[in-house]
N, C-alpha and C positions, 0 to 999 in steps of 0.2 A: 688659153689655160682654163679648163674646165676645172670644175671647184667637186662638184658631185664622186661621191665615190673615191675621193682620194683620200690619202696620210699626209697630215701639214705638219709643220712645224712653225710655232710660232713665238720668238725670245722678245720677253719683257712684257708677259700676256696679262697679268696682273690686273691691269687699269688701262685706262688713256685708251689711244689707239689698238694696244695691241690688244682687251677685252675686248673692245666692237668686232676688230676683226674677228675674233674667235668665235662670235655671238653667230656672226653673219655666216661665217664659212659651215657653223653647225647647223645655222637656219638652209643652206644651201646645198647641204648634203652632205658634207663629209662625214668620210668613214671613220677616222679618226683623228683628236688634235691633240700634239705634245703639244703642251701649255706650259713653257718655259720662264719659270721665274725665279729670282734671289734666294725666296725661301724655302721653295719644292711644295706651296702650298695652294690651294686658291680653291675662293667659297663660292658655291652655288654653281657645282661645275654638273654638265650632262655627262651621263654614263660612257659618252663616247670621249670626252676628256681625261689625259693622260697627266698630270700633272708632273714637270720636270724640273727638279732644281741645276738652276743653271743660271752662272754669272757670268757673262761671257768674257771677263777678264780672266779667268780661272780655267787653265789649261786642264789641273786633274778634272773642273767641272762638268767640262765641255767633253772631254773623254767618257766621262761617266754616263752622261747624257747619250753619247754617241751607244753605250750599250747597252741604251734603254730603252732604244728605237730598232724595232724589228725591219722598218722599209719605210720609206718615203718618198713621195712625189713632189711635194712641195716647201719649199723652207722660205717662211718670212723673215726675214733681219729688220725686227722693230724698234728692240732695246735701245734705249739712247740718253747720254744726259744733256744739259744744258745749263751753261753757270754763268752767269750774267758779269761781265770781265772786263778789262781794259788793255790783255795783253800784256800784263806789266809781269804777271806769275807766270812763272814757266812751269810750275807744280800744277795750276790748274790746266794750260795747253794741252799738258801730257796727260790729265787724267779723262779730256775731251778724246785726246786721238786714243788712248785704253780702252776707251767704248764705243763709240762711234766709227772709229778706221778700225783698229785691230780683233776689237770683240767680232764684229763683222767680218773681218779676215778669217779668224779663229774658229767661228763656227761652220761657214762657210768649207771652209778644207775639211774640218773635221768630217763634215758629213757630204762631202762632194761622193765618194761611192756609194753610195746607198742611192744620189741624184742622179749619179752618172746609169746606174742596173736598171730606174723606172726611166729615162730619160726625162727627165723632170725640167721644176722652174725653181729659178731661184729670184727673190723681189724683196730690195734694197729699201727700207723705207727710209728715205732722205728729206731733202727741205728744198722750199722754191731758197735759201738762205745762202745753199752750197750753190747757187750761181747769182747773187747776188749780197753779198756782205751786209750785216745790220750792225750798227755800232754799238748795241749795249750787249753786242754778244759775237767778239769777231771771233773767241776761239772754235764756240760752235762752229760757227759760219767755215773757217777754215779744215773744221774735221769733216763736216759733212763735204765741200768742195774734196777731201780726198777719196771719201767715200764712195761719192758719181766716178773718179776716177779708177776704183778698185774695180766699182762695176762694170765700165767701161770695157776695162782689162781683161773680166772675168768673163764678157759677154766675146771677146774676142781670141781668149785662149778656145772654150767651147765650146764653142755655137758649131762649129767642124763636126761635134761626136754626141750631137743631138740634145744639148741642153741647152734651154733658155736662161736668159740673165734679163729680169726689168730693175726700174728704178721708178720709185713715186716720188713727184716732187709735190710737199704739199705746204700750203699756205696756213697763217694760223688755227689751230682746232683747240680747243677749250679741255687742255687736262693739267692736272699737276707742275707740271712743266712750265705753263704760260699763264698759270693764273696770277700771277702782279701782273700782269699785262693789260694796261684799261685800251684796248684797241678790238676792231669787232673779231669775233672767232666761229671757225665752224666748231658743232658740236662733234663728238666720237663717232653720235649713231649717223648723223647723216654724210658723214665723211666714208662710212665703210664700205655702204653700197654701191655705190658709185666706182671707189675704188675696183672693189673687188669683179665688177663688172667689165672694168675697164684693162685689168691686167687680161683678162682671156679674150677682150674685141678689139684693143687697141686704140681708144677714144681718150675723149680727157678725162680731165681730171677736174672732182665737185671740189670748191675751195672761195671761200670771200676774196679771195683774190686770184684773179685769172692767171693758171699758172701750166707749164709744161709737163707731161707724163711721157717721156718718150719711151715706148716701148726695145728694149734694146734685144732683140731679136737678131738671128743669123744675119749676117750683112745690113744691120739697119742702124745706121748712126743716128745718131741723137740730137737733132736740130732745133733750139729755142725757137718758139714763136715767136720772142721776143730779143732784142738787142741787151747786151749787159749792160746799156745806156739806161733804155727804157724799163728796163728790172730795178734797177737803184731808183730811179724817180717814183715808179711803182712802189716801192718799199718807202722812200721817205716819206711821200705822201700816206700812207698805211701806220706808220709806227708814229709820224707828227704829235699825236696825243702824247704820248710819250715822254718823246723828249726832242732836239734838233741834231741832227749829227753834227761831232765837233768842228769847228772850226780852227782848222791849222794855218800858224803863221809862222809867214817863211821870212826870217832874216837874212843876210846879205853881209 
């Protein structure tokens, strides 16, 4: 997936990850970036930035959006929240899968012609999280695990009619999101290049923690490097400053 010369699209560009992306993809050539966010605004943008207001919970949003974009090659799904939980609300479960699974559904369809005419890509930003559960945050954990699976799906409806589907899984990175987090983080900038390197050669993925980027290309499943054993030991030893995961007792 070559960067140069192409139309992206990139939801929740604002900050965090999705500003580095944007930064990187316009350092690397693109022709032009919709720069999808809440408020349809965003400062210190290059001439070749298109600035779209888009929540991806918001169907008229995401329509509107859709008639903002002349043509496209590439669509990031970045947007994402994270609400540090215990499972007990079902108000906050729902409002994890509203962004994380279905915002990502949402935009995805909306603008699947426009991907299906360039033959384009489409790249999942998810978490090493959705295949391994962290306890101060399992609804995350559980939307993004639905989210790999949408990908999965998506890579297997059309990888037949020439579109790619990837998924980035990445380990902590230092935005908004994770900052109560006393545990070490990669920053925005050095997480983008690497990334964006890696969706168009198929290598890993830069991350404080050794994590999997399976490339989900026409016939290419998506195999951990690692066991869901060793991903959970990986993670508690990672989050230990934190806190310990609970410990449940089983009555009888």
């Amino acid at each position: 997936m070559n960067i140069e010369g192409k139309t992206i699209l990139i939801t929740g560009a604002n900050r965090g990850i999705g500003r580095a992306l944007l930064d990187e993809a316009l350092r690397r050539g693109a022709k032009r970036v919709y720069a999808g966010t809440r408020s349809g605004a965003l400062q210190k943008a290059d001439e070749r930035v298109v600035p779209v207001k888009l929540d991806v919970t918001s169907a008229e949003q995401i329509n509107g959006a859709v008639g903002n974009v002349e043509s496209l090659d590439i669509l990031i799904n970045n947007a994402g929240i994270d609400l540090h939980d215990d499972l007990s609300d079902r108000a906050g479960i729902e409002r994890h899968f509203a962004v994380n699974l279905f915002g990502t559904w949402g935009v995805t369809q909306a603008f699947l012609p426009l991907l299906a005419r360039s033959q384009g890509g489409i790249v999942n930003v998810l978490s090493l999280a959705a295949l391994a559960s962290v306890p101060f945050s399992p609804a995350y954990s559980i939307s993004k695990a639905a989210a790999f699976s949408l990908t999965q799906s998506l890579r297997a409806l059309w990888s037949g009619r020439g579109l790619t589907v990837h998924a980035v899984f990445s380990g902590p990175v230092d935005t908004d999101m994770t900052q109560g987090l006393n545990i070490p983080k990669a920053s925005p900038g050095r997480w983008r290049g690497p990334s964006l390197t890696e969706w168009r050669e198929g290598t890993k993925t830069s991350s404080p923690i050794p994590c999997q980027r399976p490339s989900l290309m026409a016939g290419a499943a998506a195999q951990p490097r690692r066991s869901s054993t060793s991903l959970e030991l990986l993670y508690r030893r990672t989050w230990r400053k934190l806190r310990e995961p609970p410990q449940l007792e089983v009555t009888k």
